[in-house]
C-alpha positions, 0 to 999 in steps of 0.5 A: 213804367221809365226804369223797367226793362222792355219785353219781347213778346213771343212772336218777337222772339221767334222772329229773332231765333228765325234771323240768328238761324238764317244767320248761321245757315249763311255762315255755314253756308261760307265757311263749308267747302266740298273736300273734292274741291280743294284737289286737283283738277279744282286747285291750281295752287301747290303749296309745299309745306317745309317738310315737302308735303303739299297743300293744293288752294285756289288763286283766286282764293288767296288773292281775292284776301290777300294783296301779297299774293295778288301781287305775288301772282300777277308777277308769275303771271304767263311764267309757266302752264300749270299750277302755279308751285309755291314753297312756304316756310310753314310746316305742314300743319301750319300751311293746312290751317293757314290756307283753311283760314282763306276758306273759313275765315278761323281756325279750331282751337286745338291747332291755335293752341299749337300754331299761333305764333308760326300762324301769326307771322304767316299773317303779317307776312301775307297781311291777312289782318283777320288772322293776325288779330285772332293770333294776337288775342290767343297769345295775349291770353297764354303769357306767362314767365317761360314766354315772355322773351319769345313772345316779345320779340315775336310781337315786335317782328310781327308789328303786333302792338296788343301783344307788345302791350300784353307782355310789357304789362304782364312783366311790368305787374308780376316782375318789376324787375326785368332782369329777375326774369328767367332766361333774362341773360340770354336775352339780353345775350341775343339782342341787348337793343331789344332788352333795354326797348323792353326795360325801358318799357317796363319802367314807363308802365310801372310809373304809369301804374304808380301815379294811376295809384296815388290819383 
């Protein structure tokens, strides 16, 4: 009958546990790596974290997904015999879950939580859009007033447009008034240009909210 939901039958649906299991067994399969793998004699990348421990990689990885390191190693290229050394500015912890993304294509909650402001200034510095976009939508979800300076002025040096909107939009609803804002002087001390972008900003959304109202 027109209007009635349509129903799968059980044959229906095994086959679709079948595809989504398939599925899963590739994305295992893509995403799992043999540990061995990422040491030498296998690497040919050293990463030195800031703190001068290293993390060992493939070129061909980092290449393969980004163009900054493409570029990077063809400029290296017939420079030196051994693995090509690279210092990073990332902390170790950082580094580690940076290059795992390479390989995996994520990053556990748990280091996200703690990383994703360093991971996604990584992201816009080797333009790896993935990762900037999953950086973005978990920092979009952990605004609030402590962050709002920080995470602005990190959303526009990392060109993060949805977590530029976030912020504005957050201090747009829940303050009105920039300048109510703890750690608003300092601020405003630090880069005063970049203050008057954010108020004027501000402003623009509360005038947008204001005649989305009275329509």
């Amino acid at each position: 009958m027109k209007g009635m939901p349509l129903m799968c039958s059980n044959v229906e649906v095994e086959i679709l546990k079948d595809e989504m299991q398939k599925l899963k067994d590739k994305q295992t399969f893509v995403a799992s790596w043999d540990p061995q793998t990422m040491l030498p004699p296998f690497t040919d990348v050293v990463m030195q974290a800031t703190d001068g421990r290293l993390v060992h990689s493939h070129a061909s990885t980092l290449t393969g997904k980004s163009e900054v390191f493409k570029e990077m190693f063809l400029r290296m290229k017939g420079t030196n015999d051994g693995p090509i050394e690279l210092k990073m500015d990332m902390d170790h912890e950082a580094l580690q879950s940076f290059v795992h993304f390479f390989y995996t294509g994520s990053v556990n909650d748990e280091a996200m939580d703690s990383l994703a402001d360093e991971l996604l200034r990584a992201a816009e510095k080797y333009k790896i859009p993935l990762l900037h976009q999953c950086c973005q939508e978990k920092l979009v979800n952990s605004i609030h007033p402590e962050k709002i300076f920080q995470l602005y002025v990190l959303g526009i040096k990392c060109d993060a447009h949805e977590l530029v909107q976030a912020v504005i939009n957050y201090a747009a609803i829940s303050f009105g008034d920039v300048s109510e804002i703890d750690g608003y002087e300092e601020f405003l001390k630090d880069d005063p240009a970049l203050v008057a972008t954010l108020c004027n900003s501000v402003v623009k959304r509360l005038k947008k909210l204001k005649d989305a109202h009275v329509d």
